[in-house]
Structure formats: structure tokens, C-alpha cells
TORROPA-40824 format. One record per residue (C-alpha): x negated, y, z negated; residue in one letter. Coordinates in steps of 0.2 Angstrom, whole numbers, plus 5000, padded with zeros to 4 digits. Example, Ala and Ser with C-alpha at 12.3 -4.5 7.8 and 13.67 -1.06 7.14 Angstrom:
2
493849784961a;493249954964s;
//
This chain:
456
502848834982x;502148984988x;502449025008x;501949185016x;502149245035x;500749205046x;500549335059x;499149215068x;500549075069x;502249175070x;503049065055x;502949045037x;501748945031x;501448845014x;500148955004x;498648835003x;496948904998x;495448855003x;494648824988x;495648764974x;496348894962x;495449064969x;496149194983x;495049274992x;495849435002x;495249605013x;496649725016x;496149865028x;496150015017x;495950205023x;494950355031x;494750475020x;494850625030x;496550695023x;497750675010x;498550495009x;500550485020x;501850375017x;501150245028x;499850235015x;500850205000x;501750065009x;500149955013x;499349994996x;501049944986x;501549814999x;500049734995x;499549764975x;501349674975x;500349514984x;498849544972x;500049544958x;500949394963x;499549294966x;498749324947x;500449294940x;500349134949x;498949054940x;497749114954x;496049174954x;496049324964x;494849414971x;495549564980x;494349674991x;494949855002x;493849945010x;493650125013x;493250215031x;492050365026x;491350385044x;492250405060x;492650535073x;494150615063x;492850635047x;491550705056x;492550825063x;493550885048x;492050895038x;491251005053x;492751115053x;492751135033x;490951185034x;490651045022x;489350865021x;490350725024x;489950645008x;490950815000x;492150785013x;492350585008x;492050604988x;493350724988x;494850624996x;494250464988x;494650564971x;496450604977x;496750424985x;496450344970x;497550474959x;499150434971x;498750254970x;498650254950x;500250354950x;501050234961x;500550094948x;499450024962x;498149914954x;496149934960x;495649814971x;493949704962x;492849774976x;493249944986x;491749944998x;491250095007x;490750065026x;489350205025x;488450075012x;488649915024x;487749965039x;486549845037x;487549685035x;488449785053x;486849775063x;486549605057x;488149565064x;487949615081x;486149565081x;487249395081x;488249425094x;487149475105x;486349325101x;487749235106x;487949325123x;489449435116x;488749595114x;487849715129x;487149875129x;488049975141x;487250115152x;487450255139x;486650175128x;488350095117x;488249915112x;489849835116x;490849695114x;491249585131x;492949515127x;493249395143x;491749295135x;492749275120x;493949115123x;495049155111x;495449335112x;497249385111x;497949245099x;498249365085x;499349505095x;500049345109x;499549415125x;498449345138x;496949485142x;497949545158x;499449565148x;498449675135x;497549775151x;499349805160x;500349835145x;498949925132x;498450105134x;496350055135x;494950175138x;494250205155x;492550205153x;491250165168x;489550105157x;490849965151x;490949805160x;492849795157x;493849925151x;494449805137x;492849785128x;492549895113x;491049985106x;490149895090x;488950025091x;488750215096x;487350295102x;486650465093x;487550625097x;486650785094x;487150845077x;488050695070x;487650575057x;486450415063x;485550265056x;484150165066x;484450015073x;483749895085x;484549975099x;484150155095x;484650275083x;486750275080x;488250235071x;489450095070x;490950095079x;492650065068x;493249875070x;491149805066x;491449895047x;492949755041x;492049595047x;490449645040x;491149695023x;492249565022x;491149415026x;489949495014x;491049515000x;492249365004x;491249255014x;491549205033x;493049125029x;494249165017x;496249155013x;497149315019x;496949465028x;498249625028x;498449765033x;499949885044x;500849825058x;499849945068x;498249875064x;498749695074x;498049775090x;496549825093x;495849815076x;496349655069x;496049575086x;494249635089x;493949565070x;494149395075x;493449415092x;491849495080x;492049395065x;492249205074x;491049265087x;489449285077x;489849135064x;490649015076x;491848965061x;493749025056x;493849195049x;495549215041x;496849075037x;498449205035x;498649365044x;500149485034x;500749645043x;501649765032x;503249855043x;503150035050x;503850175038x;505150275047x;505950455045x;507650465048x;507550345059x;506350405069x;504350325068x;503350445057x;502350545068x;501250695065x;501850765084x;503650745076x;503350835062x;504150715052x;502350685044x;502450645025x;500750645012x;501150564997x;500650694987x;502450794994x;503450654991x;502850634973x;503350834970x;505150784973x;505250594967x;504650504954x;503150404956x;504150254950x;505450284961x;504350294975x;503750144971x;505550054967x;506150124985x;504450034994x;504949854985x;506649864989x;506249815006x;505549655011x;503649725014x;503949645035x;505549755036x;505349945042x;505550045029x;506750205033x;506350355022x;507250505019x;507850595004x;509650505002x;508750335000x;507550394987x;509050474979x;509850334982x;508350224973x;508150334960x;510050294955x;509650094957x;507850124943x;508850234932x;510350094929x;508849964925x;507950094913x;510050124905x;509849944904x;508449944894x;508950104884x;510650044878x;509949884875x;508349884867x;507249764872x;506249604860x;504749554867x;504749414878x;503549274886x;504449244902x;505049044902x;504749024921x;505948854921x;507549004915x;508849044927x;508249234930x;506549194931x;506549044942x;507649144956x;506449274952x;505049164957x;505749084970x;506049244980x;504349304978x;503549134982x;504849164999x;503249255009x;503449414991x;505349454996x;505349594985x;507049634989x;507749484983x;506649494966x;507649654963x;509249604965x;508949474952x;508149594940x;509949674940x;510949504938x;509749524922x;510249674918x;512149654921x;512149494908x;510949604895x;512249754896x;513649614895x;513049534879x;512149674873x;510549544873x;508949604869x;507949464873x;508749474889x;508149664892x;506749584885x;506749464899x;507249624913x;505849724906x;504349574907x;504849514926x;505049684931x;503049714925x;502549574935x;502949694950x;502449854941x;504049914938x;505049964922x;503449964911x;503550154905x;504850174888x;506650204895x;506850394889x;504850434895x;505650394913x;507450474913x;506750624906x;505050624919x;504950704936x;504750864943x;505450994934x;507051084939x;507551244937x;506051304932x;506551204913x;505151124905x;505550984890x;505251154878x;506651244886x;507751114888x;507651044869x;507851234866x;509451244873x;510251094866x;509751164851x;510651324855x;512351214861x;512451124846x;512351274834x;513851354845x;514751184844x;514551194827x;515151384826x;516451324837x;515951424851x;516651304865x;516351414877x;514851474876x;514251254872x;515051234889x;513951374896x;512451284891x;512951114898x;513251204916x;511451284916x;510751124909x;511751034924x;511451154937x;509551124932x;509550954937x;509850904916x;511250764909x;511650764892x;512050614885x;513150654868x;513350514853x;513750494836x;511850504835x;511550664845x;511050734861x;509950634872x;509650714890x;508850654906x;508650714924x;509650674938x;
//
């Protein structure tokens, strides 16, 4: 039985769909101004392990993340660049989808684009005004009045005073409290605009989610994700939109993935301690990037730095030794087995990842103990059912960024070269090799059979 964290309610909650069968879920996705960070790659892994979870359940998912391709930043940037935004957008799109595919994140079934939704947005606020929710201010925004909003503040837990003493908020005169937040922006010289009923604009950032989602999903629907840091503003002003212009429940479960942290210290451009994902994946392993995210319980903050994905690289080789020394038999995975049903039961515990793992090597322990196959069988199917230990063990231990400057050519050359002067009986000079090889980042792995090698 399936329980998941409900931010809304502060508890873990049984998961019970609204219709029978079929999941229906939006995870707030990104701005595609810049490269994707670190904080990226834990929302799109964090959930793609739901997603997964969900389908291997027996569910009918139906998974929608959306994509910000106009806001202030983007229109800036592509100012700057000397560039259209659509070359702007097109372009980092492209690269967000090659570091989630490297990351084995699966696609989401819809991807909507808020640029192709502002029509479902001004229908939307065309509701709430209707409902008396929405003003146009003195500078010619249309906002949200949040004190006419009875239920504003239930996702973050704070009383509107609370929010105004203890929440850094906008000053701004043309609103009629410093709480309410634009759903519409009127035309600025030189920027990009649609017509709408109250003059010529664009939307305004929270108005994009509840219009694509309740077009998409429907006005109410199972579970809604996203970061931690998204709980306030952004999540909040999508129930106050979202419940506002349908009068119904928006979302039953509300997940937050943890912060991603550097050296104990919050990721922060002004820190300097700013990672894209593309960096990260020129030192690490996409896998290993991947393995280092699940490790931790997707609510946990995740601390990175260099010694814990050295550290995880270690852990995913020992499985992928697991699965070399062993070669695995094919398996259907017998949910009512020992491995599999503790498997089960710690992603059916709101997707503790971290306890999945820890049975994956249980599995591997027992596999390398009686040299089972069809348990590295088993150890190879439950770890696909997060994404994991899917590649062929020796494609992994010898993948990653090269060292040294050695490429696979060189370094099957200089076996080659170490075992003709073991075979001359030139000791030495085989010993030389082994040290280059080694101080390349390269382990040979000698046997009856020959010499196998891996990174480090």
C-alpha cells in the first residue's frame, strides 16, 4: 500500500487515486534560459523515480512537466545574446533534454510549453475576475487579491500576516496589498506581448502551471511536485488561482523534493558554489550521478561534493562487480520474494529510495555468496525498476570521463604492450605499464582468462 508525504497535510497519507487505476501528475519543470544545475537533476530524478514507481505498480500514469520559455530572465539573456527567444528557448530545451536522457530520466507523456498556453491563461483570469479575485491595478497589471482568497496559506502554514512579516514581498503602490501577485503584465516597449481583454501583455509566472495543468490533467487531479523552494510563492498562488476560478480541489498530494547542498553550504550562484549538470557529468558518470541522487530519501537535502560521488561511484561499481562476477539469468521479478517485497515496501514508504538500495545490496551480497545467477538476475531487474544497473557491467566500469588523456585505444594498446613484456619476462618494464595505467585512473583486473581493466 502505497503512502506518500502530503505537504498540504504535513503527514503521510495512503495513496488513493481519484479515478481507479490512472495517476495523473504536473511537476513544475524549468526555465530554459541557461544550462540545467544540480537542483535540476534532483527534481527531474527525484521524480521520474515516482513516475517509475507508479507504472511499475500497475498504474496508468499520465505524467505532464512543463517548461518556462518566457519570463524576465529569458527575455533578458536572449536580449543580451543578441538572439530571438525562440533561438534562445529551442536551444536550452535541446540540452535539457540531453542531460535528462543521460541521466536516464524518462520523458514525461506531455512537456507543455507556456508560450503555447496563453490562451487557456487568459481564460483563466477572465474566471477570476469573474469571481471578484482578479483587479487591474493602476499600471495597467492584472492581479491576484489574495485576502479575498479564504484559504490562502494552507499549503506553506502561515496566516497572510505571518507571510507579510516573515516573507521578503514586493513593495509596489498600483497593488491593493503587497501580497497579491501579478497574473498578468502589461506591454513593455520592446518585449514580447499577446492581446488580451485587458490590453496587450504577457502572463505573469504562477498563471502558466494552473492553466496547463488543468488543461492537460483536468481541474483536479492526484499529485503535484516540484522543489522545496517552489512551496512559497509559487505553489501557493496555484491553489489560490487554480481553486479560485474552478471553486473545486486542485491537487490531492503536494511532494517537495529537498534542497541540494555544497559542502554543506545551500547552492548559491552568489556563493560560487553553483553547479550545471553538464560540469558534473565531465567528472562523474551519468549513472553515478544518478545512484548519488537515490541514495537519499528524495525529502532529505542532498549534500554534494566530490567525496560523495566518489563515494557513490564505489557503492554502483560493487553492484556492477556483482553483476560481472556473476552473470546474471534473466528474471520476472516474484514480487511475493524476500528481496523484492522489502524492495517494495520501501518504495511504497512515500519512494524511500535509500532504503530500496540498501536491499539491492543484501541481493548482491547473497548473489556473490552463492554465486546465483538468478539472484544477479534478480539485483539487475529491481535495480531497472529505478533506472539503475541497466548498462552491461564492463560498458559501465570502463565508461566515464577519460583520464590521462587515455582513450579505450590506448589503453587496450598498453595491455597489449604489458603482456608481451610479461611474456618476455620483462617484469619491470610490465610494472611500468600497470603504474602509467594506474596513474591514469585505469585498474587492471588480471585472471586466468586475461586482462580486463576499468576506471577508477
Amino acid at each position: 500500500m502505497l503512502k506518500i508525504y502530503n505537504s498540504l497535510k504535513r503527514e503521510k497519507q495512503v495513496f488513493t487515486p481519484i479515478e481507479p487505476g490512472k495517476v495523473r501528475m504536473y511537476v513544475c519543470g524549468m526555465t530554459v534560459y541557461d544550462y540545467c544545475h544540480l537542483g535540476h537533476a534532483r527534481v527531474m530524478v527525484a521524480f521520474d523515480l515516482v513516475y517509475r514507481w507508479l507504472k511499475a505498480s500497475g498504474y496508468d500514469v499520465t505524467y505532464v512537466r512543463n517548461i518556462t520559455d518566457i519570463d524576465d530572465k529569458i527575455i533578458r539573456r536572449a536580449a543580451e545574446n543578441g538572439e530571438t527567444i525562440a533561438q534562445l528557448t529551442d536551444r536550452f530545451i535541446a540540452f535539457m533534454h540531453e542531460d535528462a536522457d543521460a541521466l536516464g530520466v524518462l520523458r514525461p507523456d506531455a512537456e507543455p510549453r507556456a508560450t503555447e498556453y496563453v490562451p487557456e491563461m487568459l481564460d483563466l483570469i477572465g474566471k477570476l475576475e469573474a469571481n471578484g479575485l482578479a483587479y487591474r491595478a493602476s499600471d495597467g497589471d492584472v492581479n491576484y487579491a489574495v485576502r479575498k482568497f479564504p484559504g490562502y496559506g494552507k499549503l506553506s502554514g502561515k496566516s497572510l500576516d505571518d507571510l507579510r512579516a516573515g516573507e521578503r514581498v514586493e513593495v509596489d503602490s498600483a497593488k491593493q496589498d503587497p501580497l497579491d501577485f501579478v497574473l498578468w503584465k502589461h506591454a513593455k516597449p520592446g518585449e514580447p506581448a499577446w492581446e488580451s481583454p485587458w490590453g496587450d501583455g504577457r502572463p505573469g509566472w504562477h498563471i502558466e502551471c494552473s492553466a496547463m495543468s488543468s488543461r492537460l490533467l483536468g481541474k483536479h487531479f492526484d499529485i503535484h511536485g516540484g522543489g522545496q523552494d517552489l512551496q512559497f510563492p509559487h505553489h501557493e498562488n496555484e491553489i489560490a488561482q487554480s481553486e479560485g476560478a474552478h471553486c473545486c480541489s486542485f491537487v490531492n498530494y503536494w511532494m517537495h523534493n529537498g534542497f541540494v547542498r555544497v559542502d554543506n553550504e545551500k547552492m548559491s550562484k552568489s556563493l560560487g558554489n553553483f553547479f550545471s549538470i553538464r560540469e558534473v557529468l565531465g567528472k562523474y558518470d551519468a549513472e553515478v550521478v544518478r545512484f548519488f541522487i537515490l541514495r537519499a530519501h528524495y525529502r532529505s537535502p542532498l549534500n554534494y561534493s566530490d567525496a560523495h560521488l566518489d563515494d557513490a561511484k564505489r557503492s554502483l561499481d560493487s553492484l556492477y562487480f556483482t553483476l560481472r562476477d556473476v552473470p546474471p539469468l534473466a528474471v520476472d521479478i516474484d514480487w511475493n520474494g524476500d528481496f523484492a517485497a522489502r524492495f517494495a515496501a520501501a518504495l511504497n514508504e512515500d519512494f524511500d529510495s535509500h532504503g530500496a538500495i540498501a536491499v539491492l545490496f543484501e541481493l548482491a551480497a547473497e548473489a556473490n555468496r552463492q554465486k546465483s545467477s538468478e539472484l544477479s538476475g534478480l539485483l539487475k531487474a529491481l535495480g531497472g525498476v529505478i533506472g539503475l544497473l541497466e548498462r552491461e557491467p564492463l560498458a559501465y566500469l570502463r565508461s566515464g570521463p577519460a583520464a590521462g588523456g587515455l582513450g579505450e585505444a590506448d589503453i587496450e594498446r598498453l595491455i597489449g604492450e604489458r603482456a608481451a613484456a610479461k611474456k618476455a619476462r620483462n617484469f619491470a618494464e610490465a610494472d611500468r605499464i600497470r603504474d602509467e595505467l594506474k596513474a591514469a585512473g585505469i585498474v587492471l583486473d588480471d585472471s586466468p582468462q586475461g586482462t580486463t581493466w576499468r576506471r577508477a
